[in-house]
C-alpha positions in Angstrom: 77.9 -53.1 -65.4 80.4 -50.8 -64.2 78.8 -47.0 -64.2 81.3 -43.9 -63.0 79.5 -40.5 -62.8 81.1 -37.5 -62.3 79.3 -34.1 -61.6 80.3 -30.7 -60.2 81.9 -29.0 -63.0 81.3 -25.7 -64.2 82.2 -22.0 -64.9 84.5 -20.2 -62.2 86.3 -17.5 -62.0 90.0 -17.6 -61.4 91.0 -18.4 -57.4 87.6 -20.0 -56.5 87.0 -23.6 -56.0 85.1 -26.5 -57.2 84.6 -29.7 -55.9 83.6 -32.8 -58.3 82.2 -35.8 -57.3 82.4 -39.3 -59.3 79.2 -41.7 -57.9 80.8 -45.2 -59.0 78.3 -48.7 -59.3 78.3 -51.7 -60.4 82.3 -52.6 -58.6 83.0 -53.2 -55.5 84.1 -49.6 -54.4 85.9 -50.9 -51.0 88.2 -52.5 -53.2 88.7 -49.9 -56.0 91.7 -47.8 -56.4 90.2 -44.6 -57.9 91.6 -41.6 -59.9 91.0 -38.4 -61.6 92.5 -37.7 -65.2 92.1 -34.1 -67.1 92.4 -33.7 -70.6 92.6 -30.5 -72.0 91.8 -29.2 -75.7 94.4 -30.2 -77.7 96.4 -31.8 -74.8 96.9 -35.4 -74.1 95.0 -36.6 -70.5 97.3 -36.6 -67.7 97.2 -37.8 -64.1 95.4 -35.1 -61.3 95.3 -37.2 -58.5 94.7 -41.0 -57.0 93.0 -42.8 -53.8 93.9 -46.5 -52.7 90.9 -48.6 -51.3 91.2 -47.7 -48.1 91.3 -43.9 -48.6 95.0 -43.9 -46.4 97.4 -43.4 -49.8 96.9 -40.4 -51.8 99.1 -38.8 -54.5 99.3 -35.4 -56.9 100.2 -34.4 -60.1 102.4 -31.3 -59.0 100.6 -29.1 -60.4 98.0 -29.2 -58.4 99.3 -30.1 -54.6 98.6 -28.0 -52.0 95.4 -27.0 -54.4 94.0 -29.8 -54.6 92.2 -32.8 -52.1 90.9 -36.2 -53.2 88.9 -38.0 -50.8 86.3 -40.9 -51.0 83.0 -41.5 -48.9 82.5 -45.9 -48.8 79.4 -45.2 -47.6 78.6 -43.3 -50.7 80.3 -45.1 -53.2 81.4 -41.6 -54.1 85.3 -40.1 -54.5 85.4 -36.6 -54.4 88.1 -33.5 -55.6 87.8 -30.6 -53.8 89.8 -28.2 -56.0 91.0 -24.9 -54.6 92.4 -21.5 -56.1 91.6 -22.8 -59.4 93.6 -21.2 -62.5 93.0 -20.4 -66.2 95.1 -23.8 -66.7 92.9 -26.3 -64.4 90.6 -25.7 -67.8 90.0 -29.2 -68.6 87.9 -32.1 -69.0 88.0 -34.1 -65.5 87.7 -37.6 -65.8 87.0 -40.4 -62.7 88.4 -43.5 -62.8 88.0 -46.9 -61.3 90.4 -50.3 -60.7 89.7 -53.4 -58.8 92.6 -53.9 -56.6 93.8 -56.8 -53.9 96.3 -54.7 -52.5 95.1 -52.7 -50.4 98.2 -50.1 -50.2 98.3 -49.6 -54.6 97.2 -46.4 -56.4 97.6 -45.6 -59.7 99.6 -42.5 -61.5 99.2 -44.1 -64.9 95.7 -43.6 -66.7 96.2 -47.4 -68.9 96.2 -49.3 -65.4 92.7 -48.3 -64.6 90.0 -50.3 -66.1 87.0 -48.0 -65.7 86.2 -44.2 -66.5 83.4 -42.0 -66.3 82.2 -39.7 -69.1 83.6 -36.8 -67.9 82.7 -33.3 -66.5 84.0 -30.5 -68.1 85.9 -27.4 -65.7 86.0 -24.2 -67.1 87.7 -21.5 -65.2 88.0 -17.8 -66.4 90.7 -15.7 -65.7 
């Protein structure tokens, strides 16, 4: 059984960072494409960021590049999203998620090609 768990959300104040981790298990993380998602209240999710397998392919929603970095650890089974200068608008639900891939070059922008997602950890930040 396929188990994503994010952790590292919480209260911030405008300008400070965060960074949230997603512990994946239960795949086989080498060959996972991973993402983050946010959804905010009323808002529909949408794309933050994405990892190929191999960690050398990354991409960003533009709202958030040059803010924010996602990275993964193999060794951990763990991707990360160190998020800097946070914003009133970063306020969101963050969500990991998880796809087997044979390709070792494809990420994912689109949250319906991913087959796995965590529960989510929710990112408040306080302007």
């Amino acid at each position: 059984q396929v188990q994503l768990v994010e952790s590292g959300g919480g209260l911030v104040q405008a300008g400070d960072s965060l960074r949230l981790s997603c512990a994946a298990s239960g795949l086989t993380f080498g060959s996972a494409a991973m993402g983050w998602f946010r959804q905010a209240p009323g808002k529909e999710r949408e794309f933050v960021a994405a990892i190929n397998r191999s960690g050398s392919s990354t991409d960003y929603a533009d709202s958030v590049k040059g803010r924010f970095t996602i990275s993964r650890d193999s060794a951990k089974n763990t991707v990360y999203l160190q998020m800097n200068s946070l914003k009133p608008e970063d306020t969101a639900v963050y969500y990991c998620a998880a796809v087997q891939v044979y390709n070792s070059m494809r990420y994912y922008t689109n949250g319906a090609s991913y087959s796995y997602w965590g529960q989510g950890t929710q990112v408040t930040v306080h302007s």
